[in-house]
N, C-alpha and C positions, 0 to 999 in steps of 0.2 A: 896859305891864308894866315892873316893874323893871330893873335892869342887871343884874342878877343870872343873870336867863336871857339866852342866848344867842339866835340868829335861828334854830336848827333847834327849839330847846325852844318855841317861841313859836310856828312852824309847826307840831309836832306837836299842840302843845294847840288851836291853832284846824281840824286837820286830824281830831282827835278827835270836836269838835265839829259838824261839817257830817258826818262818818262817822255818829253821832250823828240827826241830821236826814235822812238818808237812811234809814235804819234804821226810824224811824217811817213816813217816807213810804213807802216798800218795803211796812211791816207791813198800814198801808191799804190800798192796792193789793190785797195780799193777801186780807184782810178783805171785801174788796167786789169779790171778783173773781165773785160771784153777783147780785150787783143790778143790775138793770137801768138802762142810761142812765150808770153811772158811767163815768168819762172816766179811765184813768191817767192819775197822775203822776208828774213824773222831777225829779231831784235834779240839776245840774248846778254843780259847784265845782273841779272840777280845775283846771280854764285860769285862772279866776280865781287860784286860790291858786300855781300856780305863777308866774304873771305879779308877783303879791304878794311872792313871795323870789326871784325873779328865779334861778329854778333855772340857765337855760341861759346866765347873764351878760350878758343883751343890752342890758341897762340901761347908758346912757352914761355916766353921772353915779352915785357914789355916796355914799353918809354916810360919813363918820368919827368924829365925837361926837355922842355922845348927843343933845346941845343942837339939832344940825342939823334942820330940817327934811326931812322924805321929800321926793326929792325928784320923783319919779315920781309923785305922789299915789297908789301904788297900799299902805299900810304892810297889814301881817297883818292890826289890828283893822280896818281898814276891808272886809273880803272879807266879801262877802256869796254865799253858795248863790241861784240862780236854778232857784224854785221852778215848774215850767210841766206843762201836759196834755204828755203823751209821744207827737209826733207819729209815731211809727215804730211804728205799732200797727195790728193788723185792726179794725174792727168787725164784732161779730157780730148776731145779727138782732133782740139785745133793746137794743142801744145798749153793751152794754161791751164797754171797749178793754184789760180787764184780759190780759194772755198766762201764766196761772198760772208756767210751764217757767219764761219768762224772768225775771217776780219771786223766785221760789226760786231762782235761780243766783245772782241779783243779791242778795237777802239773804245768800245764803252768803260770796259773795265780800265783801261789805261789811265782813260778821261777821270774817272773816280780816285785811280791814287795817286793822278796829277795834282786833281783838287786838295784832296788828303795831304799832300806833300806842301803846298803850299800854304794850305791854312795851320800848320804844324809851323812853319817857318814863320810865319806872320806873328803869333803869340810868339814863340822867343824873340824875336825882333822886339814886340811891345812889351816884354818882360823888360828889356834891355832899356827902352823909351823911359817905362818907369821907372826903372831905376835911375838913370841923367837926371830927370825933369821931378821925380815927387820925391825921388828915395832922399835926400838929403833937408829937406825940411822937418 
């Protein structure tokens, strides 16, 4: 991405996106919590992504120009979601491991740091807006 966004605008937009992918896997889960034999699935990217911006500073080494190489190899666009069966589940007598309660919590909450994530993005955005349009007057 450009130099234009910052390292929080760069993690919101790729934290959109796995919020995003979770959302749909959540929604199956849902959808197929009456079929027989279906195995949930669970969404895992948190650890990923915060090892990616190095939330807690424990990265030794860091970048100062652009030009530099990441030096972690861990940069935002490389994070990938580790899509997998969700081993923390019952099965019941027809083979699924869907738990209805816990997918509707987990859409819910999802849906909230969708939103969150989003209206986070919109203010820098509009930060940005004003600064184009009023900051030079």
């Amino acid at each position: 991405m450009s130099a234009l966004f910052d390292k929080t605008t760069n993690a919101l937009g790729s934290s959109i996106n796995f919020r995003s992918l979770k959302q749909n896997t959540t929604a199956s889960n849902i959808a197929n919590a009456e079929t027989p034999g279906y195995k949930a699935k669970k969404v895992d990217f948190e650890k990923a992504l915060s090892r990616a911006i190095d939330i807690n500073g424990l990265g030794k080494m860091s970048v100062d120009d652009p030009d530099h190489f990441a030096v972690n190899g861990n940069s935002i666009s490389g994070v990938r979601a580790d899509v997998y069966e969700n081993p923390d589940v019952t099965v019941t007598n027809d083979g699924n491991t869907v738990d209805l309660e816990r997918e509707m919590a987990e859409l819910a909450e999802n849906t909230i740091m969708y939103k969150a994530a989003i209206q986070l993005i919109n203010k820098k955005l509009a930060g940005l807006a004003y600064a184009v349009s009023e900051g030079g007057r």
